[in-house]
C-alpha positions as CSV (number, residue, x, y, z in Angstrom):
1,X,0.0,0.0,0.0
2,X,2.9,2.4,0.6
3,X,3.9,1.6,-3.8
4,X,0.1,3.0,-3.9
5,X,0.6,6.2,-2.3
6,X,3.8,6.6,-3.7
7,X,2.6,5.9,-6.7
8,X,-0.1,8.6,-6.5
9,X,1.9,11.4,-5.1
10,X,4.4,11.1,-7.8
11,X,1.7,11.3,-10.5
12,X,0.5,14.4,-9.0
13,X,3.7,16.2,-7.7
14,X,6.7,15.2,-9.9
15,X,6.2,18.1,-12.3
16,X,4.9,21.4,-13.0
17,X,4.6,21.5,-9.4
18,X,5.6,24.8,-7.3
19,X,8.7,24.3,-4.9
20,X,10.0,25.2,-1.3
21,X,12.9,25.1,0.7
22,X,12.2,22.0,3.6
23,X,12.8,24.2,6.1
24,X,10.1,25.9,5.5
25,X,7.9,23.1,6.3
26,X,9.5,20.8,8.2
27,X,11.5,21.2,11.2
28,X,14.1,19.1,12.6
29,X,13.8,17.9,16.3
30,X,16.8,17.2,18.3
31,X,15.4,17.0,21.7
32,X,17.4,13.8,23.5
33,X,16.7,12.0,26.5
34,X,19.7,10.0,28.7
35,X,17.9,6.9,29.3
36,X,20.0,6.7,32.9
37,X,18.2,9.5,33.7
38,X,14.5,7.4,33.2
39,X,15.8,4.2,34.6
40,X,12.7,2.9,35.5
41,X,10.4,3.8,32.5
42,X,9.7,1.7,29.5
43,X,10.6,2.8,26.1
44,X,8.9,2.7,22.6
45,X,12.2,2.3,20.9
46,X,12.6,2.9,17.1
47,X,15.8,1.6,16.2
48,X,17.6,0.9,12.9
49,X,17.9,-2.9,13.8
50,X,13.7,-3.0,14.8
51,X,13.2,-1.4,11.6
52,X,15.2,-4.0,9.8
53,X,14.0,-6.8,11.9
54,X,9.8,-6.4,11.9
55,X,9.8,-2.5,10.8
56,X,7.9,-2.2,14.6
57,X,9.4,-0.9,17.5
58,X,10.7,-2.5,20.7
59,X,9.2,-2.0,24.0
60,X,12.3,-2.3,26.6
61,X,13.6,-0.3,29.7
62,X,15.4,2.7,29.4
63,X,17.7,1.0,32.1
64,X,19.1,-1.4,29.2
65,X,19.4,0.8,26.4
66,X,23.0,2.4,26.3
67,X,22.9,5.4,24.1
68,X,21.0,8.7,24.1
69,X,18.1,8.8,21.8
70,X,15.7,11.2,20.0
71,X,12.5,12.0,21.6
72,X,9.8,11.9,19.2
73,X,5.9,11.7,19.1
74,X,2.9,10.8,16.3
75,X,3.5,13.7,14.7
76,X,7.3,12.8,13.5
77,X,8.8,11.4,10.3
78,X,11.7,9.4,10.7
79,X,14.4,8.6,8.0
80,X,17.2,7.3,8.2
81,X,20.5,9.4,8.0
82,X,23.2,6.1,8.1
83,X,23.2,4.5,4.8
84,X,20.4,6.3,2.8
85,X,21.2,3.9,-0.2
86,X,19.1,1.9,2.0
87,X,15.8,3.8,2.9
88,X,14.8,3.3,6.1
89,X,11.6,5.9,6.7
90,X,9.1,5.5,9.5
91,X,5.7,7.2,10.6
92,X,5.9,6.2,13.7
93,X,2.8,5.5,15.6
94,X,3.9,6.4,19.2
95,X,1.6,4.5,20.6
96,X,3.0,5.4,24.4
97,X,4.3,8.6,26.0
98,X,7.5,7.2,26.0
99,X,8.3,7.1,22.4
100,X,12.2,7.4,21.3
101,X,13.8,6.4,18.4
102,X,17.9,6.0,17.7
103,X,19.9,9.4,16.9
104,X,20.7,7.5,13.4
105,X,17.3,9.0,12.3
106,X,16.5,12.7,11.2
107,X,13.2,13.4,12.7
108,X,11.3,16.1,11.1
109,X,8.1,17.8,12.2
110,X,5.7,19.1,9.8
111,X,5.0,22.8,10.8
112,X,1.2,22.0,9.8
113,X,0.1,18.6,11.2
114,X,-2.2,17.9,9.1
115,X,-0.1,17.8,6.1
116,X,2.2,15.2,7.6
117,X,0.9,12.6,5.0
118,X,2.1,14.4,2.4
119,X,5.3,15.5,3.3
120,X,5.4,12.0,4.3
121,X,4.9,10.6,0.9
122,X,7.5,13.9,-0.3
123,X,10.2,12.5,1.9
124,X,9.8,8.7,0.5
125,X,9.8,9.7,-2.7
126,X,13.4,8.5,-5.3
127,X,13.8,12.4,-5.5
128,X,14.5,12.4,-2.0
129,X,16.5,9.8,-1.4
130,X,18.7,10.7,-4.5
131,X,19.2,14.1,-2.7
132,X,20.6,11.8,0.8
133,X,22.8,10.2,-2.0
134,X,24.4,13.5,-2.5
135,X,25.0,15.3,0.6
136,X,26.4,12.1,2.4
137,X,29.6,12.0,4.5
138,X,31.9,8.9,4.8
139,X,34.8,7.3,2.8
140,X,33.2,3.3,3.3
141,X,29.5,2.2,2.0
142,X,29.2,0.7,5.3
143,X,29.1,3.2,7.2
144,X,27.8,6.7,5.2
145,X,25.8,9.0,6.8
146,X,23.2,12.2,5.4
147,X,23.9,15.4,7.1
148,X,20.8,16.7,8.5
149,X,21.4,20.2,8.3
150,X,22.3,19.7,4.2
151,X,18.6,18.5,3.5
152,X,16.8,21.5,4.6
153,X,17.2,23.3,1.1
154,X,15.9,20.2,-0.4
155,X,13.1,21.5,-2.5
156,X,9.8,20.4,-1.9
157,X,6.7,19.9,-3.4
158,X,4.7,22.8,-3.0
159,X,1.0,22.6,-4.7
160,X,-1.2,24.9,-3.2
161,X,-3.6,24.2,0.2
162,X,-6.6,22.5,-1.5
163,X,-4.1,19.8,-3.3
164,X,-2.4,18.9,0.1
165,X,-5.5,18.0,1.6
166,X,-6.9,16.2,-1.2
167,X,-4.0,14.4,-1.2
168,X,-4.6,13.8,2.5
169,X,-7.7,12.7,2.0
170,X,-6.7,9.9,-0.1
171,X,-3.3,8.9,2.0
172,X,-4.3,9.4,5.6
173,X,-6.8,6.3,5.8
174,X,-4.4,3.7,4.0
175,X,-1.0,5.2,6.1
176,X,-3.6,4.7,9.1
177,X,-4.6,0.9,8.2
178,X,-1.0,0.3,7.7
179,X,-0.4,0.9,11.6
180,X,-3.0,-0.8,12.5
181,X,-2.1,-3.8,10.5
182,X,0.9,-4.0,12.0
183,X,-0.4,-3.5,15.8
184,X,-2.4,-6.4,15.2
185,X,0.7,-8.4,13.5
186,X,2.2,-7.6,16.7
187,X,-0.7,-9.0,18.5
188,X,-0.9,-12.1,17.0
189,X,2.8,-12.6,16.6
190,X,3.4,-12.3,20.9
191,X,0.0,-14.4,21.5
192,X,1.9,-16.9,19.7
193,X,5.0,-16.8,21.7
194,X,3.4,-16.7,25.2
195,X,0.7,-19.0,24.7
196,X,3.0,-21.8,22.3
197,X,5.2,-22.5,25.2
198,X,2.4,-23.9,27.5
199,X,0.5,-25.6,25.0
200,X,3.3,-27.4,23.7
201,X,4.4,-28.0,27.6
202,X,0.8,-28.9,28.3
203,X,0.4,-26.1,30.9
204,X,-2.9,-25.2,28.9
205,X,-5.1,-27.9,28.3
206,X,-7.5,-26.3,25.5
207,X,-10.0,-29.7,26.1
208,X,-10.8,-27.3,28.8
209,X,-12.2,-24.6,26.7
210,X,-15.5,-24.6,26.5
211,X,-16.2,-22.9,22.8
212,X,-20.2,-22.8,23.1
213,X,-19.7,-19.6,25.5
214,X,-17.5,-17.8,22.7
215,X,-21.0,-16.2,21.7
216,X,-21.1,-13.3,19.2
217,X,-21.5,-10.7,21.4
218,X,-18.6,-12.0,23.5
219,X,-16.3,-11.8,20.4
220,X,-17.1,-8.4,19.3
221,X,-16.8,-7.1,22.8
222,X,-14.2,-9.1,24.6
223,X,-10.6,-7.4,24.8
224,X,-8.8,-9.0,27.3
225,X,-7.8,-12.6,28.8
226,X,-11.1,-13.7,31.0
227,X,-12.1,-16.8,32.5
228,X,-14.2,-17.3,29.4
229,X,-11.6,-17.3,27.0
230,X,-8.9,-18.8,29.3
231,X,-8.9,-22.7,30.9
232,X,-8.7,-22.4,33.9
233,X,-5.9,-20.8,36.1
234,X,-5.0,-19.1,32.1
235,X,-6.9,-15.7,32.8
236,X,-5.2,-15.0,36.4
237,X,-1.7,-16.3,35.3
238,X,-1.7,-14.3,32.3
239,X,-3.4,-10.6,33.0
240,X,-1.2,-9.1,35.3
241,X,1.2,-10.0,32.6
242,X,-0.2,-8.6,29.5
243,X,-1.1,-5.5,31.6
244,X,2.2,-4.7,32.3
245,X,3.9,-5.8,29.1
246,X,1.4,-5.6,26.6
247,X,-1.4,-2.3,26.9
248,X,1.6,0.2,25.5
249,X,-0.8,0.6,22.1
250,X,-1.5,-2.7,21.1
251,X,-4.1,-3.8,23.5
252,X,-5.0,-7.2,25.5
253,X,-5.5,-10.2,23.8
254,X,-7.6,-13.1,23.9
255,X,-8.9,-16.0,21.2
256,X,-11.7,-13.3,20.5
257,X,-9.6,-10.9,18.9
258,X,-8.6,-13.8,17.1
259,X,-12.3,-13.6,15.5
């Protein structure tokens, strides 16, 4: 869905189009955080390896994370400055107040919120990333790096009001659904790994779950592990887990959500 949009924006914006300087519509944020000094929160950490790995963040304590990183929120674009042969950009959905990502991204802010989905789509496009190609730093292919500073004459993109938020229109629901579909990867993905273990151990005997209570109204209202959905001893066991490990964004699980 991403080729889509992309697809779309450069259709409409790759010529005849009006230009401006990034900087004047898009900041760039700096504002770290020493994870020492919030030893005892949990961080939504974008990293360059998560984004490799399952293009989702981690969840992990600031305690174990070594490095300062770049405080960011829902309103941030994140691409990557190491290596922008290989395009690494995020909209991050910041799904807790403790979102951070590593100091290997440039985060820009879109001066008008609103917008972000195009400037989103302006920063993915080839133009873009051809202009990274050019202002990098770095004798080895391994280990190039964009200067920041270099991209904010980049010219952008700049149709007039009305196109932006048609544009908008059309990009805001599919970037959403591409969030969400990955929140509910992430679901499904750690139900798996918790709940695998014990059947295969035979903590969780499922001849104990009694599927004629899994009623209709039970599946489109049930959000959470419950006696119903659990064999017995499962719901207590597991709650207190999943609240603490599990509400930052992508919600309590049981078989309901698995529909």
């Amino acid at each position: 869905m991403f080729e889509l949009v992309s697809s779309v924006f450069a259709h409409r914006f790759s010529d005849n189009v009006n230009t401006t300087e990034l900087k004047n519509v898009l900041s760039i944020s700096t504002k770290a955080l020493k994870p020492q000094e919030h030893a005892d929160e949990i961080w939504e950490h974008y990293s360059i390896p998560a984004f490799d790995e399952k293009h989702r963040p981690i969840f992990e304590p600031a305690s174990g994370i070594k490095s300062n990183k770049y405080q960011i929120d829902s309103e941030c674009i994140l691409i990557s400055k190491l290596n922008p042969s290989t395009k690494r950009i995020w909209m991050p959905c910041c799904s807790s107040n403790n979102a951070v990502c590593s100091t290997e991204f440039i985060v820009y802010r879109p001066y008008l919120k609103e917008y972000k989905s195009f400037y989103y789509a302006a920063i993915d496009s080839p133009r873009f990333t051809d202009y990274l190609l050019e202002h990098v730093s770095g004798s080895t292919g391994s280990r190039q790096r964009a200067q920041p500073k270099d991209t904010l004459n980049y010219l952008m993109p700049n149709p007039d009001n009305e196109e932006i938020k048609d544009f908008c229109t059309f990009a805001d629901p599919i970037y959403r659904h591409i969030q969400i579909n990955e929140q509910q990867t992430a679901k499904l993905e750690l139900l798996r790994e918790t709940l695998l273990p014990k059947l295969m151990s035979g903590a969780i005997d499922v001849s104990k779950v009694d599927l004629t209570q899994l009623t209709n109204n039970h599946l489109s209202g049930c959000g959470s592990f419950c006696s119903v959905c659990c064999p017995s001893g499962l719901a207590s066991e597991f709650h207190e887990w999943f609240r603490e490990h599990f509400f930052f964004g992508y919600g309590h699980l049981c078989k309901a959500d698995l529909g």
